[in-house]
N, C-alpha and C positions, 0 to 999 in steps of 0.2 A: 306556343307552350314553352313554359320556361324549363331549365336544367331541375329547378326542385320540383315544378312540376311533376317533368320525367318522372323523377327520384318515387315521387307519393306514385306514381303509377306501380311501379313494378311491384306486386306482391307480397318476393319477399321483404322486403323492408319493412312492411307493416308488421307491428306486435300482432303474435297468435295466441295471445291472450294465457298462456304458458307462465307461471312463474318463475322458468329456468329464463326465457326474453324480457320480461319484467326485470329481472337484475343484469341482467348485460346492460339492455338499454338505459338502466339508470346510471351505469359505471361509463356509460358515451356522453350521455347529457351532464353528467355532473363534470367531464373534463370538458365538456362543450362550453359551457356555464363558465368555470375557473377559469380559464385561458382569456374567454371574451370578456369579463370580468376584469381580469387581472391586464388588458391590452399585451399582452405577452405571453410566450409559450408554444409549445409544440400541441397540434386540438388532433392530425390526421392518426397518430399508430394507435393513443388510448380507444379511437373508435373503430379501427380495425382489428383491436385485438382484446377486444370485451369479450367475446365469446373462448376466445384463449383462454387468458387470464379466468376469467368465472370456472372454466372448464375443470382446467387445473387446481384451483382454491379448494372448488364446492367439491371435486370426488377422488384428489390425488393428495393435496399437500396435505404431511402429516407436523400437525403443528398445533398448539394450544393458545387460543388469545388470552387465556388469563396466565400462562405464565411465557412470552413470549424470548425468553432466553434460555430456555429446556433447551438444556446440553444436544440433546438426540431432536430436534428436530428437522426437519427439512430445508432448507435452505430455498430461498427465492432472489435469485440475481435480475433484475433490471437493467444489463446493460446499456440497451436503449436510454440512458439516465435524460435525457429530452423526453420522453413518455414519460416523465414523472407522473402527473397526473393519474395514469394508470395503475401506478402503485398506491398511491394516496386513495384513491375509491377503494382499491381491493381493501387496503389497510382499517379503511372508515366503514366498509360491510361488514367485515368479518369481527368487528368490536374488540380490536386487538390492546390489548389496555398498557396504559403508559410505566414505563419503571425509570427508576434516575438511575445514576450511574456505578452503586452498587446494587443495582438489581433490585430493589423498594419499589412497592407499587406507589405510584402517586394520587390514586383517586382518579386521575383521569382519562378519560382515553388517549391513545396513540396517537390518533386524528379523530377532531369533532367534525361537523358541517361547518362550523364556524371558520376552522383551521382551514378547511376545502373553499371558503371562502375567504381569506388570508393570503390563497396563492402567488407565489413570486412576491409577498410584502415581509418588511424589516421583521424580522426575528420573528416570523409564522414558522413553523411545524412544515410547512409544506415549502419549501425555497426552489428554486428553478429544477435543481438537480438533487437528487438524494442524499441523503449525507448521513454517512453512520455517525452513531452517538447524538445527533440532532434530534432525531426521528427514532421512538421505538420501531420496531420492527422491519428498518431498511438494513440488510444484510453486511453493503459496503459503501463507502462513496461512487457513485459511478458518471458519466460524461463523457470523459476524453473515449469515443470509442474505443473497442475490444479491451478496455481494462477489466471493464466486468466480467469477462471473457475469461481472459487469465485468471482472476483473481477465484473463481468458480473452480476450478484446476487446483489453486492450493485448496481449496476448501475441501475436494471432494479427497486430495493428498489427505489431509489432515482427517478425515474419515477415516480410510484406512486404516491411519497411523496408527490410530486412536481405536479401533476394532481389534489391532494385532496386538497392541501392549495389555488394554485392558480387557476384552470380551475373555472369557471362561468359560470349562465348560459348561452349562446351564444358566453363563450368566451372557445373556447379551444386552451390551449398555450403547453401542453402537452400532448403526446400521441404516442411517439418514442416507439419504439422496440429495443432490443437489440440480436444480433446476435456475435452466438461464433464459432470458429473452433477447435475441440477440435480432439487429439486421444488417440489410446490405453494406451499411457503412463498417460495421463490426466486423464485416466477413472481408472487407477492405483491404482493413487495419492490419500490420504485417504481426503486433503483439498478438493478436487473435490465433494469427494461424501459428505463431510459434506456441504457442500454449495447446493449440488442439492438438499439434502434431506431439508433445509431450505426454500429451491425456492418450491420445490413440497408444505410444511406446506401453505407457506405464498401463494399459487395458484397464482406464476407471470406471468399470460399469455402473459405479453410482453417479454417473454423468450425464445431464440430460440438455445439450443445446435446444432449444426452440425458434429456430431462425424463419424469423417474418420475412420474407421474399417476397415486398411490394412492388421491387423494381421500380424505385422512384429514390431520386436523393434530391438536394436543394438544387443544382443546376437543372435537373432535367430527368428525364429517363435514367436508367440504369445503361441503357443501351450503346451509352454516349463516353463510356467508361468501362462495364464490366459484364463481359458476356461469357465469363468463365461457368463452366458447370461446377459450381461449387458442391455438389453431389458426392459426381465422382471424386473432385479432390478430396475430401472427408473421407470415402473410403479409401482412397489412397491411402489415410492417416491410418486408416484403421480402426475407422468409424464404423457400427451399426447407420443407415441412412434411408429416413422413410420420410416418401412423400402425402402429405394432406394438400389436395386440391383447393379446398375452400375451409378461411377460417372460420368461415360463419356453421360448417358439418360438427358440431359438437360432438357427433359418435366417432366419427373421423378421428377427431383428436383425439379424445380419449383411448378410440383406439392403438392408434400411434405410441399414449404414455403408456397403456397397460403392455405394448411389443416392450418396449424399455424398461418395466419393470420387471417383465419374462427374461431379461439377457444376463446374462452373468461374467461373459468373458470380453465384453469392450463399451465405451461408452458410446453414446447414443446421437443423431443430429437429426432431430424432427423441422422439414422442410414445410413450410406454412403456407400458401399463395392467401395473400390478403390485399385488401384495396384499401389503400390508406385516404382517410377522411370519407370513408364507409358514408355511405349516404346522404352526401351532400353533397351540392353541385359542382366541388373542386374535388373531388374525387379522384382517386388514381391519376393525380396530377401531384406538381410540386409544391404547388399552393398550399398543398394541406400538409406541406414536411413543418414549414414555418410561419407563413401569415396567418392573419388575424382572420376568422370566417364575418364576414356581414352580419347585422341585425335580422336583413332579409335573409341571407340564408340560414340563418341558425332556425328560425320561425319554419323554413320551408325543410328543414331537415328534421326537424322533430316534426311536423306534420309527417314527414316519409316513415317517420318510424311509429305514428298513429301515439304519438303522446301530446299532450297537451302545450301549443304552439308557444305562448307567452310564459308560463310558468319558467320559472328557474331554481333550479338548485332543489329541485324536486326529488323525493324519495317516497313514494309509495307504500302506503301501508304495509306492512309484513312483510316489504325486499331485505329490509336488514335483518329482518330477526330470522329468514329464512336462511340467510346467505350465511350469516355467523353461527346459526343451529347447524347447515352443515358440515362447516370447519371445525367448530369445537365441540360438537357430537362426535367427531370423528377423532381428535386429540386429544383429547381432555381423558379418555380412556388408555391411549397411548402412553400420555404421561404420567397418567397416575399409574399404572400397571409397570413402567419404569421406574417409577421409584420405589414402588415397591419389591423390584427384583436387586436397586440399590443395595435397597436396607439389606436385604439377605447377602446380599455382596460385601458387606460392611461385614459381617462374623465370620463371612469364608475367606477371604482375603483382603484382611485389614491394612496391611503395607499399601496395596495396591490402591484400595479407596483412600486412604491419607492424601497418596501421592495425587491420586485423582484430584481431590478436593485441592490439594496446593496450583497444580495446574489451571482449574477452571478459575481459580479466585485470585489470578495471577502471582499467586506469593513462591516465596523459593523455601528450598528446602531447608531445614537444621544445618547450618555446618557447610553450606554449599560453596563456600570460598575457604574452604581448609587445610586444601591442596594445592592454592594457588603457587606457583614459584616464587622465592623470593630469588634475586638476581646479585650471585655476588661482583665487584668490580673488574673488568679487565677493558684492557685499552683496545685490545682486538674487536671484543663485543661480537651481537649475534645484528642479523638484518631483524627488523620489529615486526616482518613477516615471520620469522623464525619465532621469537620470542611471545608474540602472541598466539600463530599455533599451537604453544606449547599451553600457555594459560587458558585456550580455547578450551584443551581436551584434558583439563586438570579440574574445569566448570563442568563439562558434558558428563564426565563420570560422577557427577551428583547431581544434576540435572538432569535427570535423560530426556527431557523434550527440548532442550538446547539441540536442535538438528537444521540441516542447511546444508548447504552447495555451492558449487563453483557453475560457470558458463565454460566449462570444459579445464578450466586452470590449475584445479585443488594442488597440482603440484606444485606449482608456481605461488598460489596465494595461501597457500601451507593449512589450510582449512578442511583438511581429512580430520575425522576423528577416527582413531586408531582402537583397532580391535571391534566396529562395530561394521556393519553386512551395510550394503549400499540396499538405498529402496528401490525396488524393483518390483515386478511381479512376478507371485509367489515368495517374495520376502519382505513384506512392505512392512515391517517392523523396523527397517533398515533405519539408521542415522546421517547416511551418508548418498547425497542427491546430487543426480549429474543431470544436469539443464541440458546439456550440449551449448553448442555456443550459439545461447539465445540470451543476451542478456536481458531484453526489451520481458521477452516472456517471460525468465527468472526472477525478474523485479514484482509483477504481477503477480506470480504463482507465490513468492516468497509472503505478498502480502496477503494471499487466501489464507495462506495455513496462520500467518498470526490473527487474522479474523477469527481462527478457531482456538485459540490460546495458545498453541504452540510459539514457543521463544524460537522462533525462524531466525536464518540467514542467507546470505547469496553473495557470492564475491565473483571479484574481477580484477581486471585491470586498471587503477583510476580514469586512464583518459577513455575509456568502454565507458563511465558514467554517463554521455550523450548516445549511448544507445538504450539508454534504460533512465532517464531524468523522468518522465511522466510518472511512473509508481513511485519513483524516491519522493518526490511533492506529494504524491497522494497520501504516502504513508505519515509525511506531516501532516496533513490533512486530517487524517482521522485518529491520528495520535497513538500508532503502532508501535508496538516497542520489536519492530522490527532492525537486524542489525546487517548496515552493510560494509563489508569489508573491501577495501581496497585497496590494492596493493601498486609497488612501480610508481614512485609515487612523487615523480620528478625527473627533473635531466639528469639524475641519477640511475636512470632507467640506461644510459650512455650508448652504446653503439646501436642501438636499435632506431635511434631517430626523432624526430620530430612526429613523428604518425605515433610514437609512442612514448614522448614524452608529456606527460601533462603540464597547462601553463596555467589556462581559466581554472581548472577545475576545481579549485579549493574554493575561488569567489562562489563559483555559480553554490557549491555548498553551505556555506556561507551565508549567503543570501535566503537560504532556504528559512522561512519563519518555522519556528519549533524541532528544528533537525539537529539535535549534537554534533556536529564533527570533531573527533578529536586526530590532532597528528602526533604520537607519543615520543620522546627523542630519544630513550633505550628502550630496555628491557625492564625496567621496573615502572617506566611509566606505560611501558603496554599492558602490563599487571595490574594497574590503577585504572587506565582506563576499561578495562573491561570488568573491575569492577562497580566501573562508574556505571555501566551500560547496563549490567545485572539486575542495579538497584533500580532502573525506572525500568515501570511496567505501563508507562502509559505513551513516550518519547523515541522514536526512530533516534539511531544511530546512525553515525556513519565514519569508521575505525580507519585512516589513513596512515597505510605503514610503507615504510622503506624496503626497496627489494635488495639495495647494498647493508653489509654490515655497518653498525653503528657501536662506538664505544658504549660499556657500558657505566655509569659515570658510579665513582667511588661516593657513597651518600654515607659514609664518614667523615665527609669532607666539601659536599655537598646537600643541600636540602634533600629534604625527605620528599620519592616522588608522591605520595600523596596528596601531595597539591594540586595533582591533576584535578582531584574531584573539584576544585575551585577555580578550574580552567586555566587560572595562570597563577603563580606562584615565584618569590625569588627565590633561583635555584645558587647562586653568587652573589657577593654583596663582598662594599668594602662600608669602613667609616662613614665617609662624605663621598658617594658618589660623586663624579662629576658628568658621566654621560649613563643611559642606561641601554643596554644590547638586548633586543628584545626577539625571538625567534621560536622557532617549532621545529619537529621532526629532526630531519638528519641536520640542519643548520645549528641545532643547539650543541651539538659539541663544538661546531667553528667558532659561535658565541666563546664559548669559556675558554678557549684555547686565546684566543684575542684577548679578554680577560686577563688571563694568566702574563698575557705576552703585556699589555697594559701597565699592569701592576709592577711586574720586574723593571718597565720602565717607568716609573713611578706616579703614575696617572691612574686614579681611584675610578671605579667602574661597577657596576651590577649587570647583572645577566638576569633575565626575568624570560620564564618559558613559559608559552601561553599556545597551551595546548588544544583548549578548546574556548575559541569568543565567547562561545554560546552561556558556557558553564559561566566564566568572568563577568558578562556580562548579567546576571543574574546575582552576583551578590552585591551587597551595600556597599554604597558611596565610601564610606571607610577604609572598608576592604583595599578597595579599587586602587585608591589614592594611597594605600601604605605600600603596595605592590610598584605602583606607576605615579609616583607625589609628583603633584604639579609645578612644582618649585624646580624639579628638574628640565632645562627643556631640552639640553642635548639628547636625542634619543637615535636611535639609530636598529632600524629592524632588518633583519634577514631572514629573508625567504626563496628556496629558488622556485617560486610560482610569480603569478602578476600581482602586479601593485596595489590595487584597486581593493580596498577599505583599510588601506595600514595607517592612513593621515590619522584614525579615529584615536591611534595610539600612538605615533609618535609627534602627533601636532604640527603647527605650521613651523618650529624650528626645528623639526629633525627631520631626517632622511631616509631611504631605505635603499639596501641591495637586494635589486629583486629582478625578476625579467620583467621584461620589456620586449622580447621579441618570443618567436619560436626557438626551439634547441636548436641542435646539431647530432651527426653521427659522427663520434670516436668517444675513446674512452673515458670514465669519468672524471679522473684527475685533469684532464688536460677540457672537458669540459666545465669544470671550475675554475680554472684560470681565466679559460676566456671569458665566461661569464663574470667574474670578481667574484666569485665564494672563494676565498681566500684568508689566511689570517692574516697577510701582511694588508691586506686590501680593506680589510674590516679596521684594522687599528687604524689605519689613517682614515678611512673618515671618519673614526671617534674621533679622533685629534682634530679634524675638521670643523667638526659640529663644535667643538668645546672653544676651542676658538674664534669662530664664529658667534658662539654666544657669550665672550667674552667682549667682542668688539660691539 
């Protein structure tokens, strides 16, 4: 007798002719189908956790598929984002309809069968891993395990938030729950557990993990790696935690979500024992985390589950129209009964709906840069930590969902906004979010809450960006207009060392496709740049300031820093140049000081700050070349980071002062000389290069 044999033996696996196993089984076959189909894919969690998934959809989620971006509704996290498949069937039962990117329906659905037959192909609806903005109705990008994790954390933050600024009394506009699917490898992930242990501090009882506990990863058992009772660690956090024996007990579960929706003072981790690749002969093996199932077995596993052996892509008269009559018999009420407490909300407090309305449609307020600092000259100047602190909470007092944190630093990375209550519980109206020092998790959680429209942030330390790189790529990813702040932001950083000086870290930003970086060299171009950040609502930042003071430069006498917004700008200029000094952050005052020293000694020169590639890089050819003309070729850049992308702008005849190694521990004067940040160091090799290109 073979394995599928077995399989069709046992009982339960056969349909009991039930139209609740009629839509599970078809949400197993249709990822059994995709995956074999598509030669690629994850086939074992979708058919372990149909009965989940259905469970949850058809009698828990409150949600509307004709209007699938209702502010209030529930949230469904996949972090499993390898069970794609699993989301794509829920997506395709429940007839969740498509909208573009201002929220227009498109006529079509979310996901067809067609699209379900598409799986893992160029520019289908359904790609390996989910992907917000791709896909109506996928909440975040997910993949890199436990990011879904965290990012579930800010979302269920920004509930709150959004409960205590808006809800009144008689009007409740907020009150969603957030639901995740997490497993073994998620509960791995150390972003996971800094983000639960966050959700446990801040008690988010609209939190609902659902961890699948197959006890199986790609190498082997679980066994072989992780025999932690992840249980009790959760209640260690400060979890609610309840165990379901078997995924397949649908009262079970249910039971389990309704304990969770009974709790009020913490959030929740529903323990699941499931057998991944559920009914088929690689069953609760590894096989079914990532190989492809056989022909025969696919034939011998739908025999086990008593549906029709050769069929494919099969859907059963009345599974959809039952499975989507649940969810939006049950939403559609929901929503519309919220908009109608709206409208009444709009006469009783009209400020408040405005401001509402600007926040969901990500626009900013009247006037919301009116307050900004302008920065008069002094040669002392402030560190652009300072200086943007100050422009931070000159935005936030006309913004109020401008809100965000440190990873324990706020004093340091000057990111308090003043005068407003820290979030916490029983104050979760707070402005002011302490992560502790998680930066890994405060990247994730930062990007839950801008999944909810809040204008998020999360600072650090720049060279702390390699504990937290994973959500900064993501939030490129999905095009978050998340801002992150960091500070120390060089061998400027001086006695603290090489552990804390940054070298890479401007490239790896840099590198990032669709990420701002900007590095500002005073105080009026940290004004600029955060106005630069403001205006896009669809683009991650990422704000690199100095922890020493920087002059602040006389723009009487220098260009206007508004040039930021065009990333580089000439900030100095003579006649006829003959070399140009091209730098960012704290090097652009050593630029103009070399300048200045240049000029007395009669050698013509430009200074050009280029603050963000990103921006530069983005406008015309024109631009570009009136800024950086090719006809110059002496160039010469300073930076005290690594070398790696400055050929793009100073060409094969110029040079740069930049590292080349790690820092050092003393002070920072004395770590500029060594390194050549210098003025005398800088004018000779302008002198260099000029002559050079002379001969």
């Amino acid at each position: 007798m073979t394995d599928a044999d077995t399989a069709t033996a046992d009982p339960a696996l056969h349909e009991d002719g039930s139209s609740q196993r009629l839509q599970i089984d078809t949400i197993r076959t249709l990822a059994m189908d995709a995956v074999v189909k598509a030669k690629s894919g994850h086939i074992g969690t979708p058919m372990a956790l149909a009965p989940v998934g259905h469970t949850l959809w058809t009698r828990f989620l409150r949600t509307d598929p004709a209007r699938p971006d209702w502010p209030n509704r529930d949230r469904f996290v996949l972090s499993v984002g390898h069970a794609s498949m699993l989301l794509y069937a829920l997506l395709y039962l429940a007839g969740v309809e498509e909208i573009d990117a201002e929220g227009n329906k498109t006529g079509a659905p979310a996901i067809s069968l067609d699209d379900i037959k598409q799986f893992r192909q160029l520019s289908s609806k359904t790609p390996g891993h989910p992907e917000y903005r791709h896909t109506t109705g996928v909440e975040t990008t997910t993949g890199p395990l436990g990011q879904g994790c965290g990012n579930s954390v800010g979302m269920a933050i920004a509930e709150r938030w959004l409960a205590a600024r808006y809800n009144q009394d008689g009007f409740t506009l907020f009150d969603h729950d957030i639901y995740v699917l997490c497993g073994d490898g998620d509960m791995m992930e150390g972003v996971a557990s800094e983000a639960a242990s966050l959700a446990g501090h801040l008690k988010l009882s609209n939190l609902c993990w659902i961890y699948d506990s197959n006890s199986v990863t790609i190498e082997g058992g679980t066994s072989i790696t992780f025999d932690e009772d992840v249980g009790k660690r959760f209640q260690g956090y400060g979890w609610q935690v309840i165990h379901v024996d078997d995924a397949n007990d649908t009262e079970a579960v249910a039971a389990a979500i309704d304990t969770f929706k009974g709790t009020g003072d913490r959030p929740t981790l529903i323990v699941v024992r499931s057998i991944i690749g559920y009914g088929s002969s690689i069953a609760g093996t590894s096989k079914a985390h990532g190989e492809a199932m056989t022909a025969d077995d696919v034939r011998g596993t739908k025999k086990a589950y008593g549906w029709p052996e050769d069929a494919q892509f099969l859907v059963p008269d009345g599974v959809k129209e039952a499975f989507s009559a649940a969810v939006a018999d049950r939403g559609r009420p929901l929503r519309e009964t919220w908009e109608a407490t709206l409208g009444r909300y709009r006469l009783a407090h009209s400020d408040l709906a405005t401001e509402l309305d600007r926040l969901l449609e990500d626009r900013l307020p009247d006037g919301w840069d009116a307050d900004i600092p302008t920065f008069e000259a002094d040669e002392k100047g402030l560190a652009t930590r300072d200086s943007a602190g100050k422009v931070l909470n000159a935005i936030a007092a006309k913004v109020p969902w401008l809100i965000g944190g440190s990873a324990d630093l706020a004093p340091s990375t000057k990111t308090d906004i003043k005068g407003k209550p820290s979030f916490e519980p029983g104050s979760y109206d707070g402005s002011n979010f302490h992560f502790g020092v998680r930066e890994h998790g405060m990247g994730a959680v930062v990007n839950g809450m801008a999944l909810s429209h809040l204008r998020s942030y999360g600072s650090t330390f720049l060279v702390f960006l390699d504990y937290m790189r994973p959500p900064v790529r993501l939030s490129a990813i999905m095009e978050l207009a998340t801002a992150w702040i960091y500070t120390h932001d060089s061998i400027g950083v001086g006695e603290d060392g090489p552990t804390h000086q940054p070298i890479e870290q401007l490239a790896i930003l840099r590198a990032t496709p669709g990420l701002d970086m900007l590095r500002p060299c005073d105080a009026n171009e940290a004004a600029w740049a955060w106005r630069g950040i403001m205006q896009e609502g669809n683009r991650p930042a990422a704000l690199v300031l100095s922890r020493q003071a920087l002059p602040t430069l006389d723009r009487t006498r220098y260009a206007s820093a508004e040039g930021v917004l065009k990333g580089g700008y000439v900030l100095a200029d003579s006649d006829v140049p003959a070399v140009i000094l091209i730098a960012t952050g704290s090097e652009v005052a050593l630029a103009v000081q070399a300048h200045e020293q240049l000029k007395a000694e009669g050698v013509s020169s430009r200074v050009v700050s280029l603050p963000s590639w990103y921006r530069f890089e983005l406008q015309d050819e024109a631009y570009r070349d009136s800024v950086l003309p090719p006809a110059i070729k002496p160039r010469l850049a300073i930076e005290m980071a690594g070398e790696i992308g400055w050929d793009r702008y100073v060409g094969s005849h110029g040079d740069t002062i930049t590292m080349s190694t790690f820092g050092a521990s003393a002070p920072i004067a004395k770590l500029q000389d060594k390194f050549g940040f210098t003025v005398d160091k800088v004018v000779a090799k302008a002198k260099q290069l000029i002559a050079e290109a002379k001969s």
